[in-house]
N, C-alpha and C positions, 0 to 999 in steps of 0.2 A: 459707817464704822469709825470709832473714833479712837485714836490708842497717846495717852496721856505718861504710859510708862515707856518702857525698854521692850521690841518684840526682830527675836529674831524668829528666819527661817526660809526656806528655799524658794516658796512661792506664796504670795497673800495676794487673792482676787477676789473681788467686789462688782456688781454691776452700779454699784450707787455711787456715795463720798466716801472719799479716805479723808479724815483728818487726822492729821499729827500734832498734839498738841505742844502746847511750848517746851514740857517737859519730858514731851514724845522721843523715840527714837526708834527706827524702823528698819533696820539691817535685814535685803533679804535680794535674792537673786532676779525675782522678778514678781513685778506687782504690776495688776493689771485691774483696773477701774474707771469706774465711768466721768468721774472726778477727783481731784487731790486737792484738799489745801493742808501746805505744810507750815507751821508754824516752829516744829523743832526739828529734827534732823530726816533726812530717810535718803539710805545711800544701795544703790542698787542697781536694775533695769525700770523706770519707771514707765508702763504705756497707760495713757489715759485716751477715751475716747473725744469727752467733749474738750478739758480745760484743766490746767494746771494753775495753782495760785501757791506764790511762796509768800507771803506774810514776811515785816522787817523783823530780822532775827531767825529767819526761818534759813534752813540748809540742807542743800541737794548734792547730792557726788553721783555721779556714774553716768548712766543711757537713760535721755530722755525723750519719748517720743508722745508727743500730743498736737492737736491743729491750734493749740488756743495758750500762749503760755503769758502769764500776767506776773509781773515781779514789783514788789514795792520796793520803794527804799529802803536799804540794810539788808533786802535779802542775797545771798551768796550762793552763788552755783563753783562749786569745787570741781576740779577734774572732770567737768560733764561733758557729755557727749551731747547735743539737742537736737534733732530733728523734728 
């Protein structure tokens, strides 16, 4: 699943990728997939199974919980939580 625009709502679950593209923005209480790369914003509960990837320019706020978290340079973790 890839989301390039503006998506809210209270839960977005996937067994695959989430990407968020640059011009993404992902507001939602909990999201639950099997991978995430974030390129534009996604602020919320994030649980991934295998791996988190934030992309430089990329932006995360809230709970994050995954085994595998990769951040490039420039990317921003806001107010998170990580486990």
């Amino acid at each position: 699943m890839r989301v390039d625009g503006a998506l809210r709502g209270a839960r977005l679950q996937t067994p695959g990728v989430l990407t968020v593209g640059e011009q993404g923005r992902v507001d939602a209480k909990d999201v639950q997939v099997g991978e995430a790369t974030i390129c534009g914003h996604l602020s919320g509960r994030l649980s991934a199974r295998r791996c988190v990837r934030i992309a430089a320019g990329g932006r995360f706020s809230g709970k994050l919980i995954t085994p595998k978290l990769i951040l490039e340079e420039g990317a921003v973790l806001e107010e998170a939580d990580v486990e």
